[in-house]
C-alpha positions as CSV (number, residue, x, y, z in Angstrom):
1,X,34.9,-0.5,-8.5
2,X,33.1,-2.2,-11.5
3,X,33.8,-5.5,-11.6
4,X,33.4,-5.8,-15.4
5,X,35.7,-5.9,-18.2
6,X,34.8,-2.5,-19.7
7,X,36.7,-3.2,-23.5
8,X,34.4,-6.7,-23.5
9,X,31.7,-6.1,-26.5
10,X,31.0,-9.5,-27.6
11,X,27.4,-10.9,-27.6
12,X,24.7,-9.1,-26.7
13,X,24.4,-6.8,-24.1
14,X,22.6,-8.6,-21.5
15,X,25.4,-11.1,-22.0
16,X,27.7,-8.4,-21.1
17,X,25.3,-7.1,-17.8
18,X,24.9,-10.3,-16.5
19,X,28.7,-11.4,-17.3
20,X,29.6,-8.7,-14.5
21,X,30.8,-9.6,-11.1
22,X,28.2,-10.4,-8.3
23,X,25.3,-9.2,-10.9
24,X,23.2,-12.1,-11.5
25,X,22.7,-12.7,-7.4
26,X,21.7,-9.2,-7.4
27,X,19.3,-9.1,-10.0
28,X,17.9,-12.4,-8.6
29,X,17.5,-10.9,-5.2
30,X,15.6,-7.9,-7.3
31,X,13.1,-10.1,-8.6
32,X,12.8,-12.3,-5.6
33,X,12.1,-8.3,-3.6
34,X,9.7,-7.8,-6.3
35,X,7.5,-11.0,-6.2
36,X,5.3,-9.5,-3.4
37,X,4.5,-6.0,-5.0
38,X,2.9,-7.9,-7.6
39,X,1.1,-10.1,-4.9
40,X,-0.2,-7.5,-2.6
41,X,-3.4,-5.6,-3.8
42,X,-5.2,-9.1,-5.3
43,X,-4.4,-10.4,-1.6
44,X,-6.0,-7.5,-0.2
45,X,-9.0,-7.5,-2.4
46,X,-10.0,-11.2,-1.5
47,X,-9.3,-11.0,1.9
48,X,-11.2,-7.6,2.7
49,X,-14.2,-9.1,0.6
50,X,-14.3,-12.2,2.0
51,X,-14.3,-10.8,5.9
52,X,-16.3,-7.8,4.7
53,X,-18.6,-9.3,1.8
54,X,-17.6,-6.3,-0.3
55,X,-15.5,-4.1,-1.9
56,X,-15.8,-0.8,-1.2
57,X,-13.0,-0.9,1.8
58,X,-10.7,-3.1,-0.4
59,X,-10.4,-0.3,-2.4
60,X,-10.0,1.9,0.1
61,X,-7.4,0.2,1.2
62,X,-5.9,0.0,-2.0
63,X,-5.7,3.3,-2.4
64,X,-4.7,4.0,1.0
65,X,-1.6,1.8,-0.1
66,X,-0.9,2.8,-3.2
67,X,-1.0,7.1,-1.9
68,X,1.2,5.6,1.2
69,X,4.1,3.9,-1.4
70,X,4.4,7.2,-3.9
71,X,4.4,9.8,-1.1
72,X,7.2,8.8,0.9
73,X,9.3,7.0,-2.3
74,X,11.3,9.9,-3.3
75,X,11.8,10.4,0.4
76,X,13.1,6.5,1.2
77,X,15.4,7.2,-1.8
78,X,16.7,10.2,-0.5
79,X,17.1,8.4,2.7
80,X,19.5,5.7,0.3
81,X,21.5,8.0,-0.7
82,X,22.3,9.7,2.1
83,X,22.5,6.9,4.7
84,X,23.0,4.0,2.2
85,X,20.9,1.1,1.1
86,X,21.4,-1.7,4.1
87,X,19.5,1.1,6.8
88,X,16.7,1.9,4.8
89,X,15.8,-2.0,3.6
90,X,16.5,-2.9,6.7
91,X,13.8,-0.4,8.5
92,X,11.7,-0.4,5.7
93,X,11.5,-3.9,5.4
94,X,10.7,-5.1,8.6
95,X,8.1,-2.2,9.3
96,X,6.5,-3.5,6.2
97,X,6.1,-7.2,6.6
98,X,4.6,-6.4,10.3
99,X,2.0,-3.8,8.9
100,X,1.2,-6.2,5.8
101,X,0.5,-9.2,8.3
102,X,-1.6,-7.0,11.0
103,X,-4.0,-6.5,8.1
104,X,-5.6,-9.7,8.2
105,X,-6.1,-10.1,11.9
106,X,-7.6,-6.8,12.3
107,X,-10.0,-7.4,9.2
108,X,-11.2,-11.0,10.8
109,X,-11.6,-8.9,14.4
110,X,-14.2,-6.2,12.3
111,X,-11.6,-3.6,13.1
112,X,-12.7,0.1,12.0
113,X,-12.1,1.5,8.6
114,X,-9.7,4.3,9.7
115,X,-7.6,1.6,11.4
116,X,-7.5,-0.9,8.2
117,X,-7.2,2.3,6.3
118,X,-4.4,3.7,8.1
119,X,-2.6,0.1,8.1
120,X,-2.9,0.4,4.6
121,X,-1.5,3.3,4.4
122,X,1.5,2.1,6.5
123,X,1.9,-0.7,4.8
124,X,2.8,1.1,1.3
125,X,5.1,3.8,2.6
126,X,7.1,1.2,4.1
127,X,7.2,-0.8,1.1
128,X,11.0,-1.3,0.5
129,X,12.1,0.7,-2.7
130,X,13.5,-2.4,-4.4
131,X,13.6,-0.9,-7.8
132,X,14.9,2.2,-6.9
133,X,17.6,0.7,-5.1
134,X,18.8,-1.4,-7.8
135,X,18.6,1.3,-10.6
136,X,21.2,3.3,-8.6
137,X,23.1,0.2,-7.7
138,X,23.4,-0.6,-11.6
139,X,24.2,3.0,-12.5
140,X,27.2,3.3,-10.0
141,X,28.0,-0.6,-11.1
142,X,28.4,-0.9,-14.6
143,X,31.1,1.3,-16.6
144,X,29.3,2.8,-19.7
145,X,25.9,2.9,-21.3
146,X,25.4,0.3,-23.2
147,X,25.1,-2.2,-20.4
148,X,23.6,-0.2,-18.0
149,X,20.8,0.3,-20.5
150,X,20.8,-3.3,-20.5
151,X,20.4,-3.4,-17.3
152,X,17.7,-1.0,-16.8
153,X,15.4,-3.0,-19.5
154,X,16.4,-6.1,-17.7
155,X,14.8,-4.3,-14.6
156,X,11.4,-3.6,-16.7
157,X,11.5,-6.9,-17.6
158,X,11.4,-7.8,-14.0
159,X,8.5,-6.0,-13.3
160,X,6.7,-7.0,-16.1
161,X,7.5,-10.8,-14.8
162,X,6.5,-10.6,-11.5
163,X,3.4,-8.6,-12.4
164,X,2.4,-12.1,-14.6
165,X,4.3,-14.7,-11.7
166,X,2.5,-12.5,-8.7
167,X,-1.1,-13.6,-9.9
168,X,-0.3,-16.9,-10.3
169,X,1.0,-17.3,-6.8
170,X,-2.2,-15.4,-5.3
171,X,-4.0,-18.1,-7.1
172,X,-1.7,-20.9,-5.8
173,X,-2.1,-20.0,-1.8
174,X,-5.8,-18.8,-1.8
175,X,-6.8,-22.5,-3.5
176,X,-4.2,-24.2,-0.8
177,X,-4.4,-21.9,2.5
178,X,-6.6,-18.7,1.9
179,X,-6.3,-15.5,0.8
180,X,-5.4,-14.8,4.6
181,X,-2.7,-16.9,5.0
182,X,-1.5,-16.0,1.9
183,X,-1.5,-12.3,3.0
184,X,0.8,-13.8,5.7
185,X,3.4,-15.9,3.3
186,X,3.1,-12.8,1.5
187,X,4.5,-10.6,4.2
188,X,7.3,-13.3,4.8
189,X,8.7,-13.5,1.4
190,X,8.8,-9.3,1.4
191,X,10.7,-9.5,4.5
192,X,12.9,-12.4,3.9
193,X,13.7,-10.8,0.2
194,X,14.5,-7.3,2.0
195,X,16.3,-9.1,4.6
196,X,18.2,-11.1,2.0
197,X,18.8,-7.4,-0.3
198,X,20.1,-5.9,2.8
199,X,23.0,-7.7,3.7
200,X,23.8,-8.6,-0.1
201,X,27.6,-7.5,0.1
202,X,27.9,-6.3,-3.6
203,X,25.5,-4.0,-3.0
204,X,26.8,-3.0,0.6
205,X,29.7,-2.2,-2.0
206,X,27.9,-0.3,-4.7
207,X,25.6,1.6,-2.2
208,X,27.6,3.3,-0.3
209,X,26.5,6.5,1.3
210,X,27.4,9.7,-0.6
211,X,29.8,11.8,1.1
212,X,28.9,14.6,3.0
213,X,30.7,17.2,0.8
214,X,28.6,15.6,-2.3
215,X,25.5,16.5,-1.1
216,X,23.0,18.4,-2.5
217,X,20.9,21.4,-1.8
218,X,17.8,21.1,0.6
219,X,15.6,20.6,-2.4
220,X,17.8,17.4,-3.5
221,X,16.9,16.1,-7.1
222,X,14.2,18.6,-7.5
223,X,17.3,20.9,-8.1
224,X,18.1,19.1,-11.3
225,X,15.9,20.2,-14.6
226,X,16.2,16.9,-16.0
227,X,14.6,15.5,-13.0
228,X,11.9,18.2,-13.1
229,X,11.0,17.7,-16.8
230,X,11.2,14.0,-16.3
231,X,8.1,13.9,-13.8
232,X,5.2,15.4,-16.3
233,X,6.3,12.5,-18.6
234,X,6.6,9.1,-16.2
235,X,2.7,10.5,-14.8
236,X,1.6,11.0,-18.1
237,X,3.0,7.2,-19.4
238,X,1.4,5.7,-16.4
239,X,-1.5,7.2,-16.8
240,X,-1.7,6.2,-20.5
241,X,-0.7,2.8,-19.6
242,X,-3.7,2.6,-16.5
243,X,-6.3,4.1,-19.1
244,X,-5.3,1.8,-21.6
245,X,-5.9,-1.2,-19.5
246,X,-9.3,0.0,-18.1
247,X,-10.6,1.0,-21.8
248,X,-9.6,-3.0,-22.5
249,X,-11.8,-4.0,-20.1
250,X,-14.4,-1.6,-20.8
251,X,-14.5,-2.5,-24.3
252,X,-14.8,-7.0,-23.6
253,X,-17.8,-6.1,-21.4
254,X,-19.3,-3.8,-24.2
255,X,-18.6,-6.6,-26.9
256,X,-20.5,-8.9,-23.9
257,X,-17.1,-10.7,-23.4
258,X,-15.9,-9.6,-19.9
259,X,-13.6,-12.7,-19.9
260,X,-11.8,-11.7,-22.8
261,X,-10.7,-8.5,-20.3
262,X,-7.6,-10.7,-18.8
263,X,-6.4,-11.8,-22.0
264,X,-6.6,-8.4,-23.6
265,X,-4.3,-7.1,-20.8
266,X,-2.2,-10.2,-20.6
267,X,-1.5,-9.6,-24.5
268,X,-0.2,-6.1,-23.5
269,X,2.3,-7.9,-21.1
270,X,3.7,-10.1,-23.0
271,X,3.9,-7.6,-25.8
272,X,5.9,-6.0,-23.4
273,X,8.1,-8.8,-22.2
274,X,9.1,-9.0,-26.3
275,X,9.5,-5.5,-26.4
276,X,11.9,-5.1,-23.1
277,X,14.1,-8.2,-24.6
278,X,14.5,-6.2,-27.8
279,X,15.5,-2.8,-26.6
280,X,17.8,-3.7,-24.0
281,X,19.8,-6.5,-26.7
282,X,21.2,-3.7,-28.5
283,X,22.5,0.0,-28.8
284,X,20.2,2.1,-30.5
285,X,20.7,5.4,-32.8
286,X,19.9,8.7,-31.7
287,X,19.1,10.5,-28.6
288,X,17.4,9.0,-25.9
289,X,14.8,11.9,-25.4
290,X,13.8,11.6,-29.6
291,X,13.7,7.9,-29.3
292,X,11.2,8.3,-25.9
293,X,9.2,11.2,-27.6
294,X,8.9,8.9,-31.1
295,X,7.2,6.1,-28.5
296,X,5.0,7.9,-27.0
297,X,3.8,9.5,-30.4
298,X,3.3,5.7,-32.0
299,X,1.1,4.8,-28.6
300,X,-1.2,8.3,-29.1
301,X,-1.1,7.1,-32.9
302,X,-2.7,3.4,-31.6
303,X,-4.9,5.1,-29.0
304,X,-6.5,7.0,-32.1
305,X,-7.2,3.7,-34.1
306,X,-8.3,2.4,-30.8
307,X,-10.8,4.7,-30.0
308,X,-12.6,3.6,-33.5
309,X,-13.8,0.6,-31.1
310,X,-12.5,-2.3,-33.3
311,X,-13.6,-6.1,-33.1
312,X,-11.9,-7.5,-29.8
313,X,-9.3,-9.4,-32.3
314,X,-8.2,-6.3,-33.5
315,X,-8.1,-4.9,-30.2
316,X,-6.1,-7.8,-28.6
317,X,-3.3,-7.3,-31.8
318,X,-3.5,-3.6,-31.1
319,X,-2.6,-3.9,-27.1
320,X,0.6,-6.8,-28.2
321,X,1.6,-4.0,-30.2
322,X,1.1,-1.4,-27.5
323,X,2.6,-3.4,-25.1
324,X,5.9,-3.6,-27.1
325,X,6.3,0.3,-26.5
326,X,6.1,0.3,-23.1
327,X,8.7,-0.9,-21.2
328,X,11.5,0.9,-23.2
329,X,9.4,3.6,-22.5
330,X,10.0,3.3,-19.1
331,X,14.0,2.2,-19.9
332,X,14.7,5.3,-21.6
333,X,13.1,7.2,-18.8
334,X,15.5,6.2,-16.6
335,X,17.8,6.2,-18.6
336,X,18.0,10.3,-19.7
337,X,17.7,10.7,-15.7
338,X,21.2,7.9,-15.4
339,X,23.0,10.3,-17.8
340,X,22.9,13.8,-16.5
341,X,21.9,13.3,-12.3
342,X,24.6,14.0,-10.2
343,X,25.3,10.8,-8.1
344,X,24.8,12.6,-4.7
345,X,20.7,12.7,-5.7
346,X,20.5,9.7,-8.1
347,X,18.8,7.3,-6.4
348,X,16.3,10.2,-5.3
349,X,15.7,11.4,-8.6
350,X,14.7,7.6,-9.8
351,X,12.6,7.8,-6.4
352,X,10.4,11.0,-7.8
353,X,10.0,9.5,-11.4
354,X,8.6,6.5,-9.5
355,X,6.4,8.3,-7.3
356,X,5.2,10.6,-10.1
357,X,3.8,7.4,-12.2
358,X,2.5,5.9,-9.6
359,X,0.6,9.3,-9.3
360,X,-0.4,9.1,-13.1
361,X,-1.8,5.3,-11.9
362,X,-4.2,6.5,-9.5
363,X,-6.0,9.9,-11.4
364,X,-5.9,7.6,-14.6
365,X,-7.8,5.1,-12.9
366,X,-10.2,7.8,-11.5
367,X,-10.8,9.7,-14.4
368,X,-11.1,6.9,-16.9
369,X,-14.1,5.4,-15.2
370,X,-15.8,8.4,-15.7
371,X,-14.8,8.7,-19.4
372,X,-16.1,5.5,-19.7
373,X,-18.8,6.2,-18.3
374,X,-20.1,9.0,-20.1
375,X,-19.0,8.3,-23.7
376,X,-18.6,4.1,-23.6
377,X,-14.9,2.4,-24.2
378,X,-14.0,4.9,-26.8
379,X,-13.9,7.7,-23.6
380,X,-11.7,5.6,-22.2
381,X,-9.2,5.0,-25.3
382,X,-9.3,9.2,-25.4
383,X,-8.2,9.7,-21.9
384,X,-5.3,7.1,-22.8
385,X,-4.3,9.1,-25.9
386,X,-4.7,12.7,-23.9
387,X,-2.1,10.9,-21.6
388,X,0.2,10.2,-24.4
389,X,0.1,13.3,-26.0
390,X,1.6,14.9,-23.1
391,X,4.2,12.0,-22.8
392,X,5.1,12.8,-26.2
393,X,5.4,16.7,-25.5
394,X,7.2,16.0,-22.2
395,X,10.1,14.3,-23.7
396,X,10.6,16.9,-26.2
397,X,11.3,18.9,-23.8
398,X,13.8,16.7,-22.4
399,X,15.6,16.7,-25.7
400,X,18.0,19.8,-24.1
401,X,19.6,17.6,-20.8
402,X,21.2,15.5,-22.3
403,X,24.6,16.4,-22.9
404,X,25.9,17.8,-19.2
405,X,28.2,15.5,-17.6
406,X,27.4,13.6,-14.5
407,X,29.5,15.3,-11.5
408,X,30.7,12.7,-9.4
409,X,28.9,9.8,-11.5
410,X,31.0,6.7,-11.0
411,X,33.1,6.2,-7.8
């Protein structure tokens, strides 16, 4: 049940991906799901300071959030697999647009910080699991490599797109109605888009639950050494990536340009956008775990000229250029885990890589401030290369999981 001329290999291959049956609704639906996440924690952050006149419980919130969404991913994708995709939205969704729009009314009422906290909290381990959802969907979709890698870059690019549109948007509704109502059209579109992703009949199709004789031991996709091996890397990108951004910043505000901060990082996204576009447009030699390990060892190579605290120009050519790297970093992540995962655990096993970088996010961010800190920009630029370094070790040791076949892969 493909839907897609599997012999067709004219054009590139995101001609071929979005060629398929039903694929370009889907993928729209994933971006419109997507919009919010990049929405949410700038939302937060004005309308916590502006009913508190801080920010000390914006980030605690945050980071209530943020620990909320990776703890319970791997489980909602579990959940997916087991019970299928319409369930979990469904629940998920709903649960998440009511504790997203409760946060603003108890913030304006002076509600206490364990409630806000704990809303928080709620909020992100309801958040729908979107991208998981449509990594599996695409996996079980498309009939051979070429175009699910295509698909899976087209799904970085996503994020990368939103995490530029979500801004914007924030900008848009706090200049027209306030950051509060905007916390509230926020919570609408992530309903309506889960809503909308829901009862989207290809993926009813795609998503089916896995039979119960397919299932897998207790431990699910923790069972699977790919899986296992695949965590140390996706904490230690994202923690690269996080540091990398914060040593940015630190390093405008050392040259006395904090404004240049934005641009610096907004280079790296765009770099990325280019980068995404390139590596999913073609097949590429080689194995997937030496092409991710040969990444991650150019980005500990930039981190190291980096950390020589180079004129911001310099800097801003260096983060383009860093930028390119990453999201076929995070392709070819999923992409080793898309070869050898049984299908029974495959949506779960894209759940734990997700959960484990947003884990690498979090103690990136903490320990880079104190880098920063204690030895200027350039502490932060070392914690960023640290962080690739064991990216690059990581995938080595990925380079033996490639070749078992998939049981029960495409149904």
């Amino acid at each position: 049940m493909t839907g897609i001329d599997a012999d067709s290999r004219s054009g590139s291959a995101y001609r071929e991906f979005f060629a398929g049956a039903g694929v370009r609704g889907l993928f729209a639906l994933g971006v419109l799901g997507r919009v919010p996440m990049g929405m949410i924690v700038l939302l937060l952050v004005l309308v916590l300071q502006e009913t508190t006149g801080g920010y000390t419980l914006a980030g605690q919130v945050s980071g209530a959030l943020a620990l909320g969404l990776g703890v319970l991913t791997p489980l909602r994708a579990r959940l997916v697999d087991r019970r299928g995709a319409r369930p979990v939205l469904l629940s998920s969704g709903i649960s998440h647009a009511l504790a997203l729009a409760l946060l603003w009314p108890l913030a304006a009422a002076g509600a206490p910080v364990l409630l806000l906290v704990f809303t928080g909290l709620v909020t992100g381990a309801t958040m729908p699991p979107t991208g998981v959802v449509l990594r599996s969907a695409w996996s079980r979709l498309l009939p051979d490599e070429r175009r699910r890698r295509a698909a899976f870059a087209a799904e970085s690019l996503a994020v990368q797109s939103t995490l530029l549109a979500g801004p914007l948007l924030v900008s848009a509704l706090t200049l027209t109605v306030g950051p509060g109502a905007g916390l509230l059209c926020c919570s609408g579109l992530a309903l309506i888009s889960a809503l909308a992703l829901a009862f989207s009949r290809r993926l009813t199709q795609v998503m089916r639950p896995v039979p119960d004789q397919e299932r897998a031991h207790w431990a699910g996709a923790l069972r699977v050494r790919a899986v296992r091996l695949s965590l140390p890397g996706g904490f230690a990108l994202f923690a690269a990536i996080t540091a990398l951004e914060i040593a940015a910043a630190g390093q405008a505000v050392e040259h006395g340009a904090a404004w240049a901060a934005g641009w610096l990082i907004a280079g790296f996204a765009v770099g990325g956008i280019g980068g995404g576009l390139v590596w999913g447009w073609r097949d590429w030699p080689g194995r997937l775990s030496w092409q991710l390990a040969a990444m991650h060892a150019f980005f500990a190579v930039l981190m190291v000229v980096l950390a020589l605290e180079l004129p911001l120009l310099a800097v801003a050519a260096l983060m383009f250029v860093a930028g390119v790297m990453a999201p076929p970093a995070m392709t070819a992540q999923f992409s080793v885990l898309d070869a050898v995962v049984p299908r029974a655990v495959l949506t779960e096993s894209f759940g734990w890589l997700s959960s484990a970088r947003q884990a690498g996010s979090a103690v990136a961010a903490a320990v880079t401030g104190v880098a920063i800190d204690a030895l200027g920009p350039r502490g932060g630029w070392l914690v960023a290369l640290a962080a690739a370094v064991v990216a690059t070790v990581a995938s080595i040791a990925l380079r033996g999981t490639e070749s078992p076949a998939r049981e029960g892969a495409r149904g």
